[in-house]
Phi, psi and omega in degrees: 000130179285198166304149162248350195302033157238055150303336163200135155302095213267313182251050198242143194215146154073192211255179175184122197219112169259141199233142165226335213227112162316305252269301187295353218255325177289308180304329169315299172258353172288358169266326174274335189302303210275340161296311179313119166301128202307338192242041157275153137321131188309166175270109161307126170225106192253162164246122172261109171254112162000123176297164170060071163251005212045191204277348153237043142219055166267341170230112167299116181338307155317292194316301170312313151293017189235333180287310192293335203263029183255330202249004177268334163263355146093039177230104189285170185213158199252055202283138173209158194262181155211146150274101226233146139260310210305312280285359169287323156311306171314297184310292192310316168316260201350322189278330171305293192310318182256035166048032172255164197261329137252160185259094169267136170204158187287146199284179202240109174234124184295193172289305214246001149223199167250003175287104155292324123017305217285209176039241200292293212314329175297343216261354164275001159307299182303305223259345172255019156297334197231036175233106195284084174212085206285171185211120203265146194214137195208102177293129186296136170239277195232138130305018182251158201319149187267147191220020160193131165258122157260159206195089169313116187220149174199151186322352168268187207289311179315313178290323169282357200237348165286347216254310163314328211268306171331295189315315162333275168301354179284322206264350158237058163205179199254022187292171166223152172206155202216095162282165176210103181296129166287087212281322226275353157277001173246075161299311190270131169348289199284349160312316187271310184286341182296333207283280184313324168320301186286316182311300185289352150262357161301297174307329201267333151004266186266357153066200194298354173293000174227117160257172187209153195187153200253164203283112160304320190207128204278069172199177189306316194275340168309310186310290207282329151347301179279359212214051174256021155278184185266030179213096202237099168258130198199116172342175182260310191267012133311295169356287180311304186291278148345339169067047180300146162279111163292315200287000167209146187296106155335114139134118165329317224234354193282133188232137215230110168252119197240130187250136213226087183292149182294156138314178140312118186287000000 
């Protein structure tokens, strides 16, 4: 079992959100917006660009769409262009620099495959493993408001950091949420009260808004079976292991966030 001591980066405070695709940027922040804590820093929202990219792509299309619909729900932000060969490293710096706790960014499906996984997003995966920052990979659905969240949870670092991310976002919407404990990785006693530990400040959170229940069955089809709101968050190494299809959100209107928790800071 790995470390569980990372349920939350105490000393990491706000977002960090990189946008490339106009298209992806309203459902993105409107997620990142509903994470962010009322006593956070606005949510960085950087454009990472290729260095030599020339003179248009000095204000990036995404950025710029990430500035109107910021300023159409009247919620501020912090925008910046960067300038990158990297940008899956560069991202992790930029988050380092600016002391936040999460990375949220829109998944990556190359031109010539199907790893949505691949490009920037593995490599902000690779490069925030030994960092206390967790990271959300958010397959695009809707921005409009959720009216119920799910939250694969379990005693590692992912599941806990599935669990943060919920709470996050339940507690400033008119949202409900349903964790659904993942029992077959919690064997040991002490596993088990840590488990019951994470729950029971989620409920004292969120009050009548949160239930909880446990995963019947550790497969694809368990999951979503149990899961039939538009909002499903579940660890990376669940993911992994169950073989979720990433590359598209069950569902037309359905939305997928897959996490990936931080070290101890």
């Amino acid at each position: 079992m790995e470390s569980t001591d990372t349920a939350v980066v105490p000393s990491r405070r706000g977002l960090l959100v990189p946008v490339a695709n106009p298209d992806g940027v309203a459902p993105l922040l409107a997620v990142a917006f509903a994470a962010n804590a009322p006593d956070d820093p606005p949510t960085n929202v950087m454009a990472f660009v290729r260095e030599h990219g020339g003179q248009d792509l000095a204000h990036p299309p995404a950025l710029l769409a990430a500035v109107e619909y910021a300023a159409t729900r009247g919620v501020p932000i912090a925008p910046q262009t960067v300038w990158s060969s990297n940008a899956g490293a560069d991202i992790v710096v930029a988050a380092r620099n600016a002391n936040a706790g999460w990375i949220l960014v829109g998944y990556h499906r190359a031109a010539s495959g199907q790893d949505t996984m691949g490009g920037v997003v593995r490599d902000v995966f690779v490069h925030a493993r030994t960092e206390p920052v967790h990271v959300g990979v958010f397959i695009q659905g809707t921005d409009q408001p959720f009216e119920r969240i799910y939250a694969a949870v379990d005693s590692g670092r992912d599941g806990r950091a599935a669990l943060d991310l919920a709470v996050r976002i339940t507690r400033s919407s008119n949202a409900k949420m349903r964790a659904l404990l993942v029992s077959s990785t919690v064997s040991q006693p002490a596993e088990q009260d840590e488990v019951a530990d994470l729950l029971r400040d989620a409920r004292r959170s969120l009050g009548r808004r949160f239930h909880s229940d446990v995963l019947s069955e550790r497969s694809i089809e368990g999951l979503l079976h149990q899961t039939p709101g538009r909002l499903l968050i579940v660890g990376k190494k669940l993911a992994d292991e169950i073989r979720l299809p990433l590359g598209e959100a069950p569902g037309a209107d359905r939305c997928m966030i897959v996490v990936q928790g931080g070290i101890s800071a």
